[in-house]
C-alpha positions as CSV (number, residue, x, y, z in Angstrom):
1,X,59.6,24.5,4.8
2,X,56.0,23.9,6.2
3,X,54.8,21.1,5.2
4,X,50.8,21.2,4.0
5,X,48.5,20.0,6.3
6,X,46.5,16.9,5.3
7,X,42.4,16.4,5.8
8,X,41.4,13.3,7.4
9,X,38.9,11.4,5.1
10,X,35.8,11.4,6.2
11,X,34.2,7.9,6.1
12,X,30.5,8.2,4.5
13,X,27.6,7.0,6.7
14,X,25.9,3.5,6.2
15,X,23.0,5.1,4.7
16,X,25.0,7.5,2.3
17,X,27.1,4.0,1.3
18,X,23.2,2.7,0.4
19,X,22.0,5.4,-1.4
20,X,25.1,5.8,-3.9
21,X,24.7,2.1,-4.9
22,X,23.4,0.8,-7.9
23,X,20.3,-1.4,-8.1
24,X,21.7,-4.6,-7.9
25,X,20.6,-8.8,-7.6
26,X,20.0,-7.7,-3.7
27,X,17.8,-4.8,-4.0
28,X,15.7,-7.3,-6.5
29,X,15.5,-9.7,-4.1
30,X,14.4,-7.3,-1.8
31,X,11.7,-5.7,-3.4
32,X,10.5,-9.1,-5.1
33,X,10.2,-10.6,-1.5
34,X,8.5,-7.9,-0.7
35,X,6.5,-7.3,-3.1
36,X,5.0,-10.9,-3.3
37,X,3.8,-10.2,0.6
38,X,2.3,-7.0,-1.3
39,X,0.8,-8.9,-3.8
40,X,-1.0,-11.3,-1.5
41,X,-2.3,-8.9,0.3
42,X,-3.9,-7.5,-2.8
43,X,-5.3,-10.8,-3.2
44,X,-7.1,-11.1,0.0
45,X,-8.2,-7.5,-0.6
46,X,-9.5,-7.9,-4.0
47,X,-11.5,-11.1,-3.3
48,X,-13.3,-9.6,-0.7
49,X,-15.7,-7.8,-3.4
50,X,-16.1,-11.0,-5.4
51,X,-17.2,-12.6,-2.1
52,X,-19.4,-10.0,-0.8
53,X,-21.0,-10.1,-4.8
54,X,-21.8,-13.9,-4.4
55,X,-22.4,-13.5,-0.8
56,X,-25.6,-11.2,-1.2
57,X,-27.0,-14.4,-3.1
58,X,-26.0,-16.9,-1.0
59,X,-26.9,-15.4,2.3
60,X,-30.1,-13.2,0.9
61,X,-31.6,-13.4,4.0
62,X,-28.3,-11.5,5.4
63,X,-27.3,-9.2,2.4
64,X,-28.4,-6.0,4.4
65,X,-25.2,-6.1,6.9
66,X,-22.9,-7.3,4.1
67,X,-21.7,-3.7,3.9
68,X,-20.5,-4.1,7.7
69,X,-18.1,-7.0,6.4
70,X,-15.8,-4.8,4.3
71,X,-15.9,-1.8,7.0
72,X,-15.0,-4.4,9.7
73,X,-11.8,-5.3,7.6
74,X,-10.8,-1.9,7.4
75,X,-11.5,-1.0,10.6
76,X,-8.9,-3.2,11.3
77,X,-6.5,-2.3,8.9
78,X,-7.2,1.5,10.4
79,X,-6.0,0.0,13.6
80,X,-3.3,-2.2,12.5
81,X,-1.6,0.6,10.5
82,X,-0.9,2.6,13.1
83,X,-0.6,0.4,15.2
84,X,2.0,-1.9,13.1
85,X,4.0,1.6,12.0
86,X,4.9,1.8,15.6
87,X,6.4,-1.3,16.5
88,X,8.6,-1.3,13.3
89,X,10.0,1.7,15.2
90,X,10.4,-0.3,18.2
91,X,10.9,-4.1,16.9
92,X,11.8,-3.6,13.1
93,X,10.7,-3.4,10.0
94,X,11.5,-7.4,9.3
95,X,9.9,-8.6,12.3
96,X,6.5,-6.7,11.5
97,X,6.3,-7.9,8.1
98,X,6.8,-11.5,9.1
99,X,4.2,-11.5,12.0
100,X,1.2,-9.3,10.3
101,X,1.8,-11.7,6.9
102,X,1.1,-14.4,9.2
103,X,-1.6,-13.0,11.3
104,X,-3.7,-12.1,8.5
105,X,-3.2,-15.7,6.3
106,X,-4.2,-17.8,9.6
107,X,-7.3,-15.2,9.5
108,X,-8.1,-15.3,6.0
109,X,-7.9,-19.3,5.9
110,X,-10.5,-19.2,8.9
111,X,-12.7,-17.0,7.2
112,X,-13.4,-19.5,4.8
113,X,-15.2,-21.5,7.6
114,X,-17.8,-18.5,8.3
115,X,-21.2,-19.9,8.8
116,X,-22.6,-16.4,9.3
117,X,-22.1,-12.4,8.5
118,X,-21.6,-12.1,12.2
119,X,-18.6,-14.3,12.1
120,X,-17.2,-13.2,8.9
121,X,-17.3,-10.4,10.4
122,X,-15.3,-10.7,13.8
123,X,-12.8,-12.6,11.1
124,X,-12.2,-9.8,8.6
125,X,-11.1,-7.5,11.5
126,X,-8.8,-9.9,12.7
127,X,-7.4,-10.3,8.8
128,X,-7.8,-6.0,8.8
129,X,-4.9,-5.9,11.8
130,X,-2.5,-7.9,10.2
131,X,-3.3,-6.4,6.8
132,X,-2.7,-2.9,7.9
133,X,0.0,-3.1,9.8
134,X,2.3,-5.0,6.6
135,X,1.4,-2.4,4.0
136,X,3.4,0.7,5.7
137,X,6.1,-1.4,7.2
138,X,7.3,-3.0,3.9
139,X,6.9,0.0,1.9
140,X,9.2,1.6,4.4
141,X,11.8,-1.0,4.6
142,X,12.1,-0.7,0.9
143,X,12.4,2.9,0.8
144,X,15.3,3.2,3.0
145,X,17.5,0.3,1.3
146,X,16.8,2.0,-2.5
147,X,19.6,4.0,-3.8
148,X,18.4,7.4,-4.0
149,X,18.1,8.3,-6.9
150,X,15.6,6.0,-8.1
151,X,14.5,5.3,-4.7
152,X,10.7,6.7,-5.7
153,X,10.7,4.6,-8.6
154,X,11.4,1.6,-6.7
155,X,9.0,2.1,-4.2
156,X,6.0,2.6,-6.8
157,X,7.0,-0.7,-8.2
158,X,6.6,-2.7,-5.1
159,X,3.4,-0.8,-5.2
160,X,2.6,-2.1,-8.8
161,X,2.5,-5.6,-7.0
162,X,-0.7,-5.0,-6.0
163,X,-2.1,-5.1,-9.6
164,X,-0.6,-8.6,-9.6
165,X,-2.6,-9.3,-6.5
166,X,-5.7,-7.3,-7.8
167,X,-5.3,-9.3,-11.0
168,X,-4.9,-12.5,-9.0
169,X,-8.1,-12.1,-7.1
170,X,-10.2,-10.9,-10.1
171,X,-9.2,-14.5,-12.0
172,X,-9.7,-16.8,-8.9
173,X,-13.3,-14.5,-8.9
174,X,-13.9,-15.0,-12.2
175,X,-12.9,-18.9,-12.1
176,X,-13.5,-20.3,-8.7
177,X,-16.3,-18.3,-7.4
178,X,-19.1,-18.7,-9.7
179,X,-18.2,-22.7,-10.0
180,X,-20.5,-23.4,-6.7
181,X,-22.4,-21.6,-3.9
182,X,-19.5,-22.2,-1.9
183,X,-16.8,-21.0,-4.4
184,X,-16.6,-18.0,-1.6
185,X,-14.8,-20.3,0.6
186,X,-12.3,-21.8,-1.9
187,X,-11.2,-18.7,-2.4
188,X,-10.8,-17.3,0.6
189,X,-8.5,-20.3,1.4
190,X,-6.7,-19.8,-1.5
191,X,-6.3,-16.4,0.4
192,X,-4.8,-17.9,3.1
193,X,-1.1,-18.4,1.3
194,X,0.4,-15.4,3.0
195,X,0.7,-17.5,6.2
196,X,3.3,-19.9,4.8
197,X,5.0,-17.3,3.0
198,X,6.1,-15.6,6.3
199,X,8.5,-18.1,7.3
200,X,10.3,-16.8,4.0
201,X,10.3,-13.7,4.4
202,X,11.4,-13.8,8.7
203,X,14.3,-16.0,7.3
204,X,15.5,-14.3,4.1
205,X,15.2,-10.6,4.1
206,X,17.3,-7.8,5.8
207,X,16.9,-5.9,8.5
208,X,17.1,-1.9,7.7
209,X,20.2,-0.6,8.3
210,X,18.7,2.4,9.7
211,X,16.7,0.8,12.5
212,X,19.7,-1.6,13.2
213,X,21.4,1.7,14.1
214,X,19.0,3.7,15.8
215,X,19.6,0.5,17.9
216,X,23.0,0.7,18.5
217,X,23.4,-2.6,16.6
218,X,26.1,-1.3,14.5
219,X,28.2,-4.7,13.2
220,X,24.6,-6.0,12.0
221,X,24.6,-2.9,10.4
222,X,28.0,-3.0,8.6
223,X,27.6,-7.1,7.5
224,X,24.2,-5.7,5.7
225,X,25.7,-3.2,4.0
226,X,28.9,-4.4,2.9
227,X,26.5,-7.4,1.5
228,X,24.9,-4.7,-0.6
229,X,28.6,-4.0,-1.8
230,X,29.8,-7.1,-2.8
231,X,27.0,-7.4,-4.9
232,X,27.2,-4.5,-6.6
233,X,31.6,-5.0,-6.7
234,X,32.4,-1.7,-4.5
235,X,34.8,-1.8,-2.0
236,X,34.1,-0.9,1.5
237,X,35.8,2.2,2.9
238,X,38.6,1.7,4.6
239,X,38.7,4.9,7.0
240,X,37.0,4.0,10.4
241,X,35.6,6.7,11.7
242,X,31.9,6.1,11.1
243,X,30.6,5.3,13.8
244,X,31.5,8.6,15.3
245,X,29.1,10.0,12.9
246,X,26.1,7.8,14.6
247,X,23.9,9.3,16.2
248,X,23.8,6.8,19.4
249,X,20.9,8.5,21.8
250,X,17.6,6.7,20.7
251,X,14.4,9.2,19.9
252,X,11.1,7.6,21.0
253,X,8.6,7.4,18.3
254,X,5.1,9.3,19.1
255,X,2.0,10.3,17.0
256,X,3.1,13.7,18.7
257,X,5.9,13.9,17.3
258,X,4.5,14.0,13.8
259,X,3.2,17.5,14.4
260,X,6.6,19.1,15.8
261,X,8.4,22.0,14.1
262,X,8.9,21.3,10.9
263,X,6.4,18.3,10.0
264,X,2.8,19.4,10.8
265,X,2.4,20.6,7.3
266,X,3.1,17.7,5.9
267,X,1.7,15.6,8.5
268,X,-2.1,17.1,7.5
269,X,-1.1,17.2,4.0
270,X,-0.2,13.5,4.0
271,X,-3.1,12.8,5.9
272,X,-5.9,14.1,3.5
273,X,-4.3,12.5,0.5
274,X,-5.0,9.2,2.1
275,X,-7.9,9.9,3.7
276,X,-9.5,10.7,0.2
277,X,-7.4,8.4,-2.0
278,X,-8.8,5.1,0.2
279,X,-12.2,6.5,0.6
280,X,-13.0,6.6,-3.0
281,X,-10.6,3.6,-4.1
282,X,-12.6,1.7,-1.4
283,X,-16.0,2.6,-2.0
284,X,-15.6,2.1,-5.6
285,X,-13.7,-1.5,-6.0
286,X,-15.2,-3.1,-2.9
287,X,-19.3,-2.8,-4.5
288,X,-17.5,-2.6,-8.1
289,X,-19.0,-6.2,-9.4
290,X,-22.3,-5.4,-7.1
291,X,-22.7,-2.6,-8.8
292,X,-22.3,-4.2,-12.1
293,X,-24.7,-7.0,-11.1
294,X,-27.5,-4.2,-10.0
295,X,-26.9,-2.7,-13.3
296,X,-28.3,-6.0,-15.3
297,X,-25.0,-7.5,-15.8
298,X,-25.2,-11.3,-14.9
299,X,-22.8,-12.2,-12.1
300,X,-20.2,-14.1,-14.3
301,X,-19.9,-11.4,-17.3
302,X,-19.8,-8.5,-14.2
303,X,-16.3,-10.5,-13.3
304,X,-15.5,-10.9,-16.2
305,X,-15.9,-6.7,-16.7
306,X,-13.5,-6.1,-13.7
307,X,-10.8,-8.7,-14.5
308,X,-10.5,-6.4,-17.8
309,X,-11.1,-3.1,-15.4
310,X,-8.7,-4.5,-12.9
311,X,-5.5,-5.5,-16.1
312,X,-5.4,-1.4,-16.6
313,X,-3.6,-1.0,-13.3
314,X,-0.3,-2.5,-14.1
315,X,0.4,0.4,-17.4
316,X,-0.7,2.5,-14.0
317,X,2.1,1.7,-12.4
318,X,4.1,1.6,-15.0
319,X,3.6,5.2,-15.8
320,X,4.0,6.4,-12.3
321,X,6.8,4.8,-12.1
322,X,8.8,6.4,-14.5
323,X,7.2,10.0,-13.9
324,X,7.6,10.3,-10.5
325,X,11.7,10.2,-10.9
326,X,11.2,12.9,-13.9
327,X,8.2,15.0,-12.7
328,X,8.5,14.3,-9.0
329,X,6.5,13.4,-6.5
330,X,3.8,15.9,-6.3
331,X,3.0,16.4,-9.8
332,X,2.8,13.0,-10.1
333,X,0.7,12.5,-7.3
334,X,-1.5,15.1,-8.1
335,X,-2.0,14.7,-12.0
336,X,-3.1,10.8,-11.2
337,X,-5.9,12.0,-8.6
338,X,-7.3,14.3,-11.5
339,X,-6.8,11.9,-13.6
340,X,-8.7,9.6,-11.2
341,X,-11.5,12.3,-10.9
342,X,-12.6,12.6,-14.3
343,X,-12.6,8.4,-15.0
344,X,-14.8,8.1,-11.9
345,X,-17.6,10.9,-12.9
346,X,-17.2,9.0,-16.5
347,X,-17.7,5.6,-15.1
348,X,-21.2,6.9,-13.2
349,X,-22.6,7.5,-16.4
350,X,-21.7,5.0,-18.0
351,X,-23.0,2.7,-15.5
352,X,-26.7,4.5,-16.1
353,X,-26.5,4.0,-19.5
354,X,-25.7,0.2,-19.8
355,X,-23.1,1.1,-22.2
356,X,-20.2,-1.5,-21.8
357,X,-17.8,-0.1,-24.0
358,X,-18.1,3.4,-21.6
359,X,-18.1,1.4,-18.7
360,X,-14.8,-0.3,-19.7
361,X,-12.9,2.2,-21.0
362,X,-14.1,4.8,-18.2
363,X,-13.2,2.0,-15.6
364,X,-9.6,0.9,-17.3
365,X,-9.2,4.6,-17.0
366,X,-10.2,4.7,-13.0
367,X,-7.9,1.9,-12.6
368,X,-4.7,2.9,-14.6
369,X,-5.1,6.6,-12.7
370,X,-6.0,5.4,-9.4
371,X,-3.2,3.0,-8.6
372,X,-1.0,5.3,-10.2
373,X,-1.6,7.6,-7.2
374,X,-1.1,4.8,-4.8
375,X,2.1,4.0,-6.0
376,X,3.3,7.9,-5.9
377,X,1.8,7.8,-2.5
378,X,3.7,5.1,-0.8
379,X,6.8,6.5,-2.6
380,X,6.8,9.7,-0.5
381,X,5.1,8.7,2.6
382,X,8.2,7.4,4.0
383,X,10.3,10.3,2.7
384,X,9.0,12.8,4.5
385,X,9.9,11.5,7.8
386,X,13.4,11.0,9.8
387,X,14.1,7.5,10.4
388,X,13.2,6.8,14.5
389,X,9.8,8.3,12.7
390,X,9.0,6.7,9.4
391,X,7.6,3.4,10.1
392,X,5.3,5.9,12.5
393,X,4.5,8.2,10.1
394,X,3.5,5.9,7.4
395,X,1.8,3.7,10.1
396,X,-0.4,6.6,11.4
397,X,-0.8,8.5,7.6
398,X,-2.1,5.0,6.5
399,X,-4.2,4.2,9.8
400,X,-5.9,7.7,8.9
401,X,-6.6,6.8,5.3
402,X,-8.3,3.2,6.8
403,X,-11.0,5.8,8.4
404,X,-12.0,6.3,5.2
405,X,-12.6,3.0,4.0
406,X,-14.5,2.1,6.8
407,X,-17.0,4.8,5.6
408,X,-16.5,4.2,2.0
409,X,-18.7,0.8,1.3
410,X,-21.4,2.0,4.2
411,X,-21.6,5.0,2.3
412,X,-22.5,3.4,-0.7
413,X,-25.8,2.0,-0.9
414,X,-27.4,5.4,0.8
415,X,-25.6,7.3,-2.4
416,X,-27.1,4.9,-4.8
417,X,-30.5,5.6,-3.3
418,X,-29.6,9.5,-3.5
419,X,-29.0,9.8,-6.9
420,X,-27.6,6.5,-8.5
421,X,-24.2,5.7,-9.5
422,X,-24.0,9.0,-11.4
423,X,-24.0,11.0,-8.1
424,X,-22.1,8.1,-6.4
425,X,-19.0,8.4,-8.6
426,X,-19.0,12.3,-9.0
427,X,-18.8,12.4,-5.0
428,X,-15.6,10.0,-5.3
429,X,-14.6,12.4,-8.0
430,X,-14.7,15.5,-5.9
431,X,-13.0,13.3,-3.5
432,X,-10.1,12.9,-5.5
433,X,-10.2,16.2,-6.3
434,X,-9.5,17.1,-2.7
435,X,-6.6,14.9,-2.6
436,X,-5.0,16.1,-5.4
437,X,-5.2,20.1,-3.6
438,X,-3.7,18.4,-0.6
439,X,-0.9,16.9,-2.7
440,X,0.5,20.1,-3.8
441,X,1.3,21.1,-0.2
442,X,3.8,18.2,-0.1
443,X,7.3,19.0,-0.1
444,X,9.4,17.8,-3.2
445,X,11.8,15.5,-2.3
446,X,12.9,14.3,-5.5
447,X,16.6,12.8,-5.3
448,X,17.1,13.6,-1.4
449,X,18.4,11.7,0.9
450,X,16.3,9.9,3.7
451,X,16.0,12.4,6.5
452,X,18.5,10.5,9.7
């Protein structure tokens, strides 16, 4: 009799033993250590438009070049993320996120010594690089430890940190800032946190296992993820024939790459969507309490106004969060840019007409649909690249979107002399509009795996 032949097992890969997990006490510390760097970048972020708004009192003589502040900061940010992206494809994701946390709390802290808008200036670059290159680079270390299936969702909530953050800055505006002309540099110090919290994060969080084995650095690989699996009780395989199924010869990471077969499509697509999503988030929350001020509003109710505005971000996330797994990513992505394009054209009216309850409810409205999209968009950035790629591709997609905000807050004060806020916020309206177009050419990549 002829016996039946047998199939050897196959052992799964490291990255299909991560994606077939459940959440567990690990991934929450992941995306909580994360998502506090995310949330103090937020911070820094946020007070920047309650700085400028006290700033264009306290340095009258000066205001004119205030707008070159903000644009210095993302200039820097444009350069860091792409910039960053790369050398989390070279050094790791880990590494990057310690060193930009720090760069950009040492710069912040500085800041708060400024004794002019020329060296503010120089500063907020500086705080820009290190900014820019974290954002990307955490978002993608994230996404590639999430199990898959709820791997979108995840992301979006480290994105909801930033609400925290926003939320953050809009109280220390509201409380700190008004207390004394030089309330802008206590809170700017208070800013400066981020540099003590990357000794925490160098020291506690994991490496991806993805980039450990593009590396070659395969047993740092297997200790990471059978740590995942004790905490969650499953059992390591026991056939050991993975790393066979490595691929061992290293790809080098290039912006050309980006636009080879297969990915220039998405490259663009990915592009635009930041492009218009930061240049009318930017020019719209960076002059936000300005704006309110110029309107008649005095300077401590105008926070007040955008601490409320600011609180409708985290039902935002929320709601992205739990669509994005049922609708995917580009409906989601795309119904939260409309969504953002009729509460900004609502918002410029009700700016003309003084009326508070329109500007609140038009503004909660901006805020709850806007950062809805941002989370939706850091959820798929990284998905739509192969690993010796991702930290690149979200590096250089987000660098792109940075262009934008450089132009956003100079772009500003020569709308408001065009036509108002009206015409203002119906040009970030048709902005989003764009983005949302752009969005549909995305592929869907709804409860895929991570491309190796």
């Amino acid at each position: 009799m002829t016996p039946v032949p047998t199939s050897t097992p196959v052992a799964p890969t490291r990255s299909e033993r991560l994606d077939e997990l459940p959440f567990t006490s690990k991934h929450r510390r992941l995306l909580a250590g994360s998502g506090i760097g995310w949330a103090l970048d937020a911070l820094d972020v946020g007070l920047l438009s309650f700085v400028i708004a006290q700033l264009m009192t306290v340095w009258s003589d000066q205001a004119g070049q205030l707008a070159w502040v903000a644009s210095a900061g993302f200039a820097g940010m444009a350069i860091g993320a792409a910039v960053g992206g790369s050398l989390a494809d070279r050094l790791g994701r880990k590494t990057v996120f310690a060193l930009t946390l720090l760069l950009y709390g040492l710069a912040t802290g500085l800041s708060a010594l400024s004794w002019s808008v020329g060296v503010l200036l120089v500063l907020r670059f500086v705080v820009g690089l290190g900014l820019g290159s974290e954002l990307p680079v955490a978002s993608t270390l994230v996404s590639e430890f999430s199990p898959r299936r709820i791997r979108g969702r995840v992301v979006v909530l480290l994105e909801a940190f930033w609400a925290v953050g926003s939320i953050g800055a809009a109280l220390v505006g509201y409380l700190v800032i008004p207390t004394s002309d030089d309330g802008w540099r206590w809170a700017l110090l208070i800013g400066a946190a981020p540099a003590l919290y990357a000794v925490f994060v160098r020291l506690r969080m994991p490496e991806s296992v993805r980039f450990l084995e593009s590396k070659g650095r395969h047993d740092e690989a297997e200790r990471t993820v059978r740590g995942f699996e004790q905490a969650a009780g499953v059992a390591a395989p026991t056939v050991a024939a993975e790393e066979a199924r490595v691929v061992e010869k290293p790809v080098r990471a290039s912006v050309g790459r980006l636009f080879g077969a297969g990915m220039a499509r998405r490259t663009v697509a990915i592009w635009v969507i930041w492009f218009m999503t930061n240049f009318s988030y930017y020019g719209a929350f960076v002059w936000l309490p300005s704006l309110l001020v110029a309107a008649g509003f005095p300077l401590v109710r105008s926070f007040g106004y955008v601490l409320i505005i600011t609180l409708a971000q985290l039902p935002g996330y929320a709601a992205s969060a739990w669509l994005i797994e049922k609708w995917g990513r580009r409906g989601t992505l795309a119904t939260f840019l409309l969504g953002s394009a009729v509460a900004a054209v609502f918002f410029g009216f009700g700016a003309v007409s003084g009326s508070v309850a329109q500007i609140l409810v038009a503004g909660m409205a901006l805020s709850f649909f806007n950062l809805g999209a941002w989370g939706a968009l850091y959820a798929v950035t990284p998905e739509l690249y192969p690993t010796p790629l991702r930290g690149t591709g979200a590096g250089w997609a987000a660098g792109v979107g940075r262009i934008a905000s450089i132009a956003a807050p100079l772009s500003v004060p020569p709308l408001i002399a065009l036509g108002g806020p009206p015409t203002l916020f119906v040009v970030f309206g048709a902005v989003f509009v764009v983005g949302a177009v752009a969005a549909t050419m995305l592929p869907e990549l709804r409860g895929t795996r991570l491309a190796e």
